[in-house]
C-alpha positions in Angstrom: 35.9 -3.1 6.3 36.9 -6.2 8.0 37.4 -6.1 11.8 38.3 -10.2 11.7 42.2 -11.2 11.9 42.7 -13.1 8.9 45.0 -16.1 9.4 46.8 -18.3 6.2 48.3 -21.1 6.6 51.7 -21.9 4.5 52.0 -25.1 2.6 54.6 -25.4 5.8 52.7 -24.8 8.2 53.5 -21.9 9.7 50.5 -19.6 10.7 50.4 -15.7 8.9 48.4 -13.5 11.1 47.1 -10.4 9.4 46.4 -7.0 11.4 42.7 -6.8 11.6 42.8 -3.1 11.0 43.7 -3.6 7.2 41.7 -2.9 4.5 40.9 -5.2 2.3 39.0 -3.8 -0.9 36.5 -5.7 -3.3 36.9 -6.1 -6.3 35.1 -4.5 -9.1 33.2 -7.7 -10.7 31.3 -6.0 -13.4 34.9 -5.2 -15.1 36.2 -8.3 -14.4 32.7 -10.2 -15.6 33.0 -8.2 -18.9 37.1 -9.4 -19.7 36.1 -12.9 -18.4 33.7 -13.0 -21.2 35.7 -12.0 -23.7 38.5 -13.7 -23.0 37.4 -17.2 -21.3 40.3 -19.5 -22.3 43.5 -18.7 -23.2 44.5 -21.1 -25.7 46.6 -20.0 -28.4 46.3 -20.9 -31.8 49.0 -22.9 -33.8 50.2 -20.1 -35.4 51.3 -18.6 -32.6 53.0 -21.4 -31.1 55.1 -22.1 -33.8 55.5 -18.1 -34.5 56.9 -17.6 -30.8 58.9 -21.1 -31.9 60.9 -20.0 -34.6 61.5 -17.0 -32.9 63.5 -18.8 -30.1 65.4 -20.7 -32.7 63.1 -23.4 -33.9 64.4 -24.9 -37.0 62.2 -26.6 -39.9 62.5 -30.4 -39.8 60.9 -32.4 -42.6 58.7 -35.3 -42.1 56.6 -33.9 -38.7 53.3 -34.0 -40.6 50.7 -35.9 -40.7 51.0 -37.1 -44.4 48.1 -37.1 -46.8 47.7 -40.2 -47.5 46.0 -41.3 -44.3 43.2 -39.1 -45.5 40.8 -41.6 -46.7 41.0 -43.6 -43.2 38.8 -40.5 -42.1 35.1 -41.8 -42.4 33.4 -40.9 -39.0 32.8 -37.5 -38.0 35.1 -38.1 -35.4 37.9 -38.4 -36.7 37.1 -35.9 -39.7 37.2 -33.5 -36.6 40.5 -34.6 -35.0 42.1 -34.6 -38.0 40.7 -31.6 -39.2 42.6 -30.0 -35.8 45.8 -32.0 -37.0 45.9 -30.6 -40.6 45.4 -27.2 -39.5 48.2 -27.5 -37.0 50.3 -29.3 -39.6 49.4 -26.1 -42.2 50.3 -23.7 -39.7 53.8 -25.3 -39.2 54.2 -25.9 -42.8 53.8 -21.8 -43.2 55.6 -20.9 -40.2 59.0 -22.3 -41.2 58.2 -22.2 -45.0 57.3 -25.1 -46.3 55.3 -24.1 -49.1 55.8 -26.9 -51.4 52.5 -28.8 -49.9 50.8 -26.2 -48.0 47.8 -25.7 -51.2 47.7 -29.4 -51.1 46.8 -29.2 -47.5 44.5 -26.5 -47.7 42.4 -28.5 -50.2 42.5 -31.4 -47.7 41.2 -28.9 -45.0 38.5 -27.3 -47.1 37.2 -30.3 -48.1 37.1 -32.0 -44.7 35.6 -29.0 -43.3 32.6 -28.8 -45.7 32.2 -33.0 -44.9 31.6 -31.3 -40.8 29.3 -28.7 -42.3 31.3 -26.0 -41.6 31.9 -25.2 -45.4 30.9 -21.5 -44.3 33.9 -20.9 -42.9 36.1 -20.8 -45.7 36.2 -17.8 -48.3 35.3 -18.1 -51.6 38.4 -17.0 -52.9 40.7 -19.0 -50.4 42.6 -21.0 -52.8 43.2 -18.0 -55.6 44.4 -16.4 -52.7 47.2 -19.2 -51.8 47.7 -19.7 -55.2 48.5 -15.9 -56.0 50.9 -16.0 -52.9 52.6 -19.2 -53.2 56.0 -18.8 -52.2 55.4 -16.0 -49.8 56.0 -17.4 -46.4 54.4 -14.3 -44.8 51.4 -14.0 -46.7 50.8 -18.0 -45.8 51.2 -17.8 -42.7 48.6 -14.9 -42.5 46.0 -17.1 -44.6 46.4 -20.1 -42.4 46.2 -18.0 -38.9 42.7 -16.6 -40.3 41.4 -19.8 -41.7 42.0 -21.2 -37.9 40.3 -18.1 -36.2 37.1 -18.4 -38.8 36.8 -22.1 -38.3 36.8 -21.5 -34.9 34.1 -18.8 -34.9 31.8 -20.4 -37.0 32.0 -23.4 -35.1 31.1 -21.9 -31.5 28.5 -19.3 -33.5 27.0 -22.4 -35.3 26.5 -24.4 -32.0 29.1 -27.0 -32.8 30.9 -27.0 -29.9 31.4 -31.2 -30.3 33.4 -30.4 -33.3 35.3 -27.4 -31.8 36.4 -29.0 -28.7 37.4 -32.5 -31.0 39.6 -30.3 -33.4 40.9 -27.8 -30.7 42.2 -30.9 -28.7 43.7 -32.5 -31.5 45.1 -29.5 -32.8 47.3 -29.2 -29.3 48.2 -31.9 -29.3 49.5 -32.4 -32.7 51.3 -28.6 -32.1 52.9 -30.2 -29.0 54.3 -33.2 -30.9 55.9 -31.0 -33.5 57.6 -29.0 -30.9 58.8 -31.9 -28.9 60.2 -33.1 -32.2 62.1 -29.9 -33.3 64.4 -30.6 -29.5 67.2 -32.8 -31.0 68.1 -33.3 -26.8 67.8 -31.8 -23.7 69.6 -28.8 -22.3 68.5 -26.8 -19.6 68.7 -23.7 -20.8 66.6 -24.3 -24.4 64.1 -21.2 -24.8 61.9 -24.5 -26.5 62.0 -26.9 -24.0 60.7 -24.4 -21.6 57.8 -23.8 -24.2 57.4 -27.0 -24.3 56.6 -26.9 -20.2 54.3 -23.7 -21.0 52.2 -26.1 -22.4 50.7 -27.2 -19.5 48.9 -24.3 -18.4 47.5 -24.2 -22.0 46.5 -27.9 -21.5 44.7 -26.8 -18.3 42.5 -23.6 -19.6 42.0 -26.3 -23.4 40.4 -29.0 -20.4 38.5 -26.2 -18.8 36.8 -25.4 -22.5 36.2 -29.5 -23.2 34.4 -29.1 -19.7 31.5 -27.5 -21.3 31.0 -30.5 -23.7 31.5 -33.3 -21.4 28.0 -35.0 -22.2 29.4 -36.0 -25.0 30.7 -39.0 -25.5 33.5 -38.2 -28.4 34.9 -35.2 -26.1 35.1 -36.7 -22.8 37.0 -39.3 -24.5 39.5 -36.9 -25.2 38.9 -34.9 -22.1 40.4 -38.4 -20.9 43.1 -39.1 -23.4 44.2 -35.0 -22.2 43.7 -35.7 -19.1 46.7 -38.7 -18.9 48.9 -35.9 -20.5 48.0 -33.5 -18.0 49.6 -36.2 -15.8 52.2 -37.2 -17.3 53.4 -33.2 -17.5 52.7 -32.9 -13.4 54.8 -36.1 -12.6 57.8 -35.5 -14.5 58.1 -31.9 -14.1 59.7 -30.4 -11.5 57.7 -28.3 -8.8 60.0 -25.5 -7.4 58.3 -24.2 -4.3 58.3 -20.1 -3.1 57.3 -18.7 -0.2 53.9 -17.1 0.7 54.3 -13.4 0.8 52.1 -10.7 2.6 52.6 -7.2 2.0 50.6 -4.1 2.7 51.0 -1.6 -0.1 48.4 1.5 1.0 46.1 -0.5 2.9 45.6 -3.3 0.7 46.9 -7.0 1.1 48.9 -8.2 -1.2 49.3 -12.3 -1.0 52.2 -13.7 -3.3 54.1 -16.4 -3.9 52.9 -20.5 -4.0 55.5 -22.3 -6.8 55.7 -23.5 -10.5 56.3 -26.2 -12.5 60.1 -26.6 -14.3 60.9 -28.8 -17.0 64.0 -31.6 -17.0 65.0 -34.1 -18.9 63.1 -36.8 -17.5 60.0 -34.7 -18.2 61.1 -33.9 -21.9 61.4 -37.4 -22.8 57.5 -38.5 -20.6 55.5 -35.7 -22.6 57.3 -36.4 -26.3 56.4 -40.1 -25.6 52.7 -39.9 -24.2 52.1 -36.9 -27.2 53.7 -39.6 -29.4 51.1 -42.4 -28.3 48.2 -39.9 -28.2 48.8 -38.1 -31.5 49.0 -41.7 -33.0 45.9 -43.2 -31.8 44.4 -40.0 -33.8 46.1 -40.2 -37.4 46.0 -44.2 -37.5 
């Protein structure tokens, strides 16, 4: 048990004494060791951005995607990984808010630039039959795309390619994020989207902690860099709405609460739709 006063300071200034005669528990790491590991980064798939989208009212708009044609331009590695992560965000959409017209055509594109990275394992056998047999169901799309995304990304980190991982998981939010900026027509304070949109920064922060791992590469810290400027431009223009540092003392145990969070306006719609703009470009040129 601590016999010490504790003292915080506020972001104010003002000094919190503590009563020395509290106790202050440890933590159980092992348990906390054991989720860490199993959960290290949340970074949600495409899927389920656009899933929680539509929800909130998110309405198809045509034209989004990155179009086919630029397929070819894909020679190096690299960018057969960044727009690998662009295509399989563009799929997810595309089976999302039912737009099944392309979505095999896409798939193709996807299976073939996957077995070009050498992660051909990753796709079943009978993929296409199966999107074939369920053309037209939006539902049954939308479930093929979700696990094409979750066994690329397994046999990617079990396969030791985390180069490739962290290339298509960076492009993949960031193509995500330009769709969503997109389906905002304009800005109202009150749009469930818009304040997805500003969500996006903490998923920026935990997809920059993953990169991390990968930085002596040359490919990802480029990226880590282009996500990086983003990560700015999100902290700038949003707004940061301080609240106060609580203490309380529930049984015994303190309980510190409080510190702010980030708000999105206007100002900070328009910044992050135009740096995702410029970033997502420099990807699908």
């Amino acid at each position: 048990m601590a016999t010490t006063a504790l003292v915080f300071s506020s972001c104010g200034g003002d000094e919190i004494v503590v009563d020395p005669n509290l106790t202050i528990e440890e933590p159980d790491t092992s348990e906390l060791e054991a989720v860490v590991m199993e959960v290290e980064y949340s970074v949600p798939t495409p899927n389920e951005l656009f899933e929680i989208v539509k929800l909130q009212g998110g309405e198809q708009k045509v034209g989004l995607v990155n179009t086919l044609d630029n397929r070819e331009n894909y020679v190096e590695t690299k960018e057969k990984a960044l727009n690998f992560g662009v295509y399989s965000a563009d799929l997810a959409y595309m089976s999302c808010f039912g737009v099944g017209t392309e979505f095999l055509m896409y798939m193709k594109a996807i299976e073939e630039m996957g077995d070009e990275l050498g992660i051909a394992g990753a796709f079943d056998e009978d993929l296409m039959d199966r999107i074939e047999n369920n053309e037209g169901e939006t539902d049954s799309l939308f479930a093929i795309s979700n696990e094409t995304y979750y066994d690329s990304y397994l046999y990617l980190e079990e396969n030791g390619k985390g180069k490739e991982l962290s290339l298509i998981m960076g492009a993949g939010y960031l193509e995500s994020l330009y769709i969503i900026c997109n389906l905002v027509d304009s800005y109202s304070a009150d749009n469930p989207i818009i304040e997805k949109i500003g969500d996006q920064k903490l998923v920026l922060e935990n997809l920059m902690e993953f990169l991390a791992s990968y930085q002596d590469d040359s490919d990802v810290a480029d990226m880590s860099n282009e996500l990086m400027s983003l990560q700015e431009v999100f902290e700038m223009s949003m707004d940061f709405e301080e609240s106060g540092t609580n203490v309380d003392n529930e049984e015994g145990k303190l309980v510190l609460s409080g510190g702010g969070s980030f708000k999105m306006n206007e100002k900070a719609l328009a910044d992050i739709t135009a740096k995702v703009t410029e970033l997502r470009e420099n990807i699908i040129k």
